[in-house]
DOZASE-342934 format. One record per atom (N, C-alpha, C): residue number from 1; chain; atom name; x, y, z negated. Coordinates in steps of 0.05 Angstrom, whole numbers, m for minus. Example, Ala and Ser with C-alpha at 12.3 -4.5 7.8 and 13.67 -1.06 7.14 Angstrom:
REM DOZASE-342934
{1 "A" "N" {264 m114 m156}} {1 "A" "CA" {246 m90 m156}} {1 "A" "C" {264 m66 m156}} {2 "A" "N" {257 m45 m142}} {2 "A" "CA" {273 m21 m143}} {2 "A" "C" {258 1 m157}} 
END
This chain:
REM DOZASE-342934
{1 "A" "N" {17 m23 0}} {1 "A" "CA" {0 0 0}} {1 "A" "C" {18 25 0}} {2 "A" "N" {8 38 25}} {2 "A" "CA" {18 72 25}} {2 "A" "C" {15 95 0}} {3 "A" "N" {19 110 6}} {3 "A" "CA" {7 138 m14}} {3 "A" "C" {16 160 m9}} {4 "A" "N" {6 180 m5}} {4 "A" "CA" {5 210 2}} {4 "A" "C" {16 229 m20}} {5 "A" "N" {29 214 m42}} {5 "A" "CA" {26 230 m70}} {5 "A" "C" {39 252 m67}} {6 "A" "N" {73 250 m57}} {6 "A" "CA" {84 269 m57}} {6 "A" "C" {78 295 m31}} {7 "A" "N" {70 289 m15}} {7 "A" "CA" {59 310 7}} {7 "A" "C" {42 323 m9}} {8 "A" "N" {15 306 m17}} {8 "A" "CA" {m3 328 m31}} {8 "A" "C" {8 339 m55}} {9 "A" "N" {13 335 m70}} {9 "A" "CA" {40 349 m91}} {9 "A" "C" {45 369 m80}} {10 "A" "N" {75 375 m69}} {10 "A" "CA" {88 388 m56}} {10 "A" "C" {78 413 m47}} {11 "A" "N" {39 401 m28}} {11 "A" "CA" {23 425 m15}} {11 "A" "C" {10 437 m41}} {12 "A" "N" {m1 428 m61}} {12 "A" "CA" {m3 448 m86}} {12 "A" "C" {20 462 m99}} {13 "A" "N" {39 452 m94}} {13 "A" "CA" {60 466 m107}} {13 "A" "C" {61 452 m130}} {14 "A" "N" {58 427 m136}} {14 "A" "CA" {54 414 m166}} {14 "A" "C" {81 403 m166}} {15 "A" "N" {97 404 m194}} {15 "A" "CA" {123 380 m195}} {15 "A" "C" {113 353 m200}} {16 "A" "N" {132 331 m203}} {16 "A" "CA" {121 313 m214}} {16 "A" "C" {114 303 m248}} {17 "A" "N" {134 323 m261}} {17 "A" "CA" {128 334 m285}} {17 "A" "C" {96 336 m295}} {18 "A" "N" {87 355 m280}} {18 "A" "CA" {64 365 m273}} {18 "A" "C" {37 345 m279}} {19 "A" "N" {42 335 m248}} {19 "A" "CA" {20 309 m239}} {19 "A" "C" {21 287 m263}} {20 "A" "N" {51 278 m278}} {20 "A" "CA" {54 257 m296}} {20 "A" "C" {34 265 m323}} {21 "A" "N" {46 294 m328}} {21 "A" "CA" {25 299 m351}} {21 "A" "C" {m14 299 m345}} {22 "A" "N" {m14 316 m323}} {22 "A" "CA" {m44 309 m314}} {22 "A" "C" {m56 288 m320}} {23 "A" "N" {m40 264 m313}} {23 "A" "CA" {m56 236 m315}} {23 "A" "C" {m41 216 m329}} {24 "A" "N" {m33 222 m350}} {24 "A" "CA" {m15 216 m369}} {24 "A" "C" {3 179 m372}} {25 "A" "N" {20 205 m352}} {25 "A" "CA" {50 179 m343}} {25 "A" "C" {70 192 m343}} {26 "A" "N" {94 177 m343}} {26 "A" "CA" {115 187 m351}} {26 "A" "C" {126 204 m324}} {27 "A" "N" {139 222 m321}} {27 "A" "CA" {152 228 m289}} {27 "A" "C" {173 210 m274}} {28 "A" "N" {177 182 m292}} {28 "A" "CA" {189 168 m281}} {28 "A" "C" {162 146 m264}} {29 "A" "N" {140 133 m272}} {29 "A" "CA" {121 133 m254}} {29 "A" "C" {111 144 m227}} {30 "A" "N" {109 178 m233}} {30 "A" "CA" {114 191 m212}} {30 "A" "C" {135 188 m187}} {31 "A" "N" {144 182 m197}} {31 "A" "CA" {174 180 m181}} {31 "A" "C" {167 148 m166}} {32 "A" "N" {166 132 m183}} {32 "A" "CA" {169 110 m163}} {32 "A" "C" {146 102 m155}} {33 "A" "N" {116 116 m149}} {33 "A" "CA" {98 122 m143}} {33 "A" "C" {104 128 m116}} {34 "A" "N" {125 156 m106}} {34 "A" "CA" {127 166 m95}} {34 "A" "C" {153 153 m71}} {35 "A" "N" {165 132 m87}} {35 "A" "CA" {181 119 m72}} {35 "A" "C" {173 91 m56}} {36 "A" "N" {137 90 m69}} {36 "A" "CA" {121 66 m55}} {36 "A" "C" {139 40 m64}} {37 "A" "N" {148 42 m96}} {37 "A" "CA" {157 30 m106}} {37 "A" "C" {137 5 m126}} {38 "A" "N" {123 23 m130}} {38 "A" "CA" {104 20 m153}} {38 "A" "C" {73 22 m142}} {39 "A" "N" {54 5 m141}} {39 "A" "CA" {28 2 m133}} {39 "A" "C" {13 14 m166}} {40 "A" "N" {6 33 m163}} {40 "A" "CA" {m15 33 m186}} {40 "A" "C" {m39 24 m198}} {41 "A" "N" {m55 17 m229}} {41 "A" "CA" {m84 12 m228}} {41 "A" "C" {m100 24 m217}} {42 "A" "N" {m119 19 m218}} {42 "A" "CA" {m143 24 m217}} {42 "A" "C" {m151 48 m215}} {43 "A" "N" {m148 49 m242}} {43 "A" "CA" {m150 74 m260}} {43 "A" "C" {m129 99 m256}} {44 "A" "N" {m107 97 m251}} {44 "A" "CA" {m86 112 m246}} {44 "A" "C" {m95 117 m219}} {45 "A" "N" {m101 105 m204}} {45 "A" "CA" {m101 111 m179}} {45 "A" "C" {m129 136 m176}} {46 "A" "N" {m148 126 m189}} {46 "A" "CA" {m170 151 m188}} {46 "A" "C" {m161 179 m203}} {47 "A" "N" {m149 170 m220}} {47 "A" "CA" {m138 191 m238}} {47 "A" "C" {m122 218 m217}} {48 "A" "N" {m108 199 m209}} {48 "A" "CA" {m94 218 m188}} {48 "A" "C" {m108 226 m160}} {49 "A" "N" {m122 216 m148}} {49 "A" "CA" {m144 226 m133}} {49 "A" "C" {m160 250 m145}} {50 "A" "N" {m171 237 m168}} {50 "A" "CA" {m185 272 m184}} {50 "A" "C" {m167 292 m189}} {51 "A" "N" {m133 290 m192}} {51 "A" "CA" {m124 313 m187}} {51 "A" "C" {m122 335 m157}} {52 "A" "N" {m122 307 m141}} {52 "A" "CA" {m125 322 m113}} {52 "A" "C" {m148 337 m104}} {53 "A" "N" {m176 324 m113}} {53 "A" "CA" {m207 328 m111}} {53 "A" "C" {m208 311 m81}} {54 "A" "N" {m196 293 m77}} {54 "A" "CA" {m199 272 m58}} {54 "A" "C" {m212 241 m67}} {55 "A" "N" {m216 228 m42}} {55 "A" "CA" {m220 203 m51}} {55 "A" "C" {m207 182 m59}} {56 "A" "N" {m197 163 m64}} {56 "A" "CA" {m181 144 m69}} {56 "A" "C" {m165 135 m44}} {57 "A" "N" {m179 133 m22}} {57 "A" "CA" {m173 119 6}} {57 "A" "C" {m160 144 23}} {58 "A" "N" {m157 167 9}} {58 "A" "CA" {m151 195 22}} {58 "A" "C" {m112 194 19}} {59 "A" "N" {m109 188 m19}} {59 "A" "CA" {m87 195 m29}} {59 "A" "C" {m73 153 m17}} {60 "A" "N" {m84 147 m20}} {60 "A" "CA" {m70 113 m28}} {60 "A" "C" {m79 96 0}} {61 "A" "N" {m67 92 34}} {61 "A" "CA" {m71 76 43}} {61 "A" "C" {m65 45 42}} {62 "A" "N" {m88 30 42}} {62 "A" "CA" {m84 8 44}} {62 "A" "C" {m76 1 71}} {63 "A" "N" {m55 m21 81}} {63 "A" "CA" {m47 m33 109}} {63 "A" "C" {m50 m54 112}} {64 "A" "N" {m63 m64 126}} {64 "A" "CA" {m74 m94 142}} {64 "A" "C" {m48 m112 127}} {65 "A" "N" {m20 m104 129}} {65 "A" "CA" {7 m125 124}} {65 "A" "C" {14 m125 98}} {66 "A" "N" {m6 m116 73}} {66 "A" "CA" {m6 m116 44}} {66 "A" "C" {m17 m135 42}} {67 "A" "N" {m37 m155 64}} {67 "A" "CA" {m52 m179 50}} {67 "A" "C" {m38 m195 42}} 
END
């Protein structure tokens, strides 16, 4: 699975500092979030969508070659 985190970041002007406290993770999360290192829950994953005011499927692509 993809993710848009750091582009939309970046276009708010948000650090990852920032976003980590928002949805309360460490900025090392962030980070390997952002390195499509790390697949997030559920829950994290909406979490961070409601910071964007997007949908889940907006910030986080899923790809046919994750099955």
């Amino acid at each position: 699975m993809k993710n848009r985190i750091k582009e939309l970041r970046l276009d708010i002007g948000m650090t990852q500092q920032e976003l980590a406290d928002k949805v309360c993770v460490s900025s090392r999360t962030i980070i390997s979030l952002e390195k499509q290192k790390y697949n997030p829950s559920v829950l994290l994953a909406y979490k961070i969508s409601l910071v964007f005011n997007l949908p889940i499927e907006k910030v986080f692509i899923f790809e046919e070659e994750d099955r």
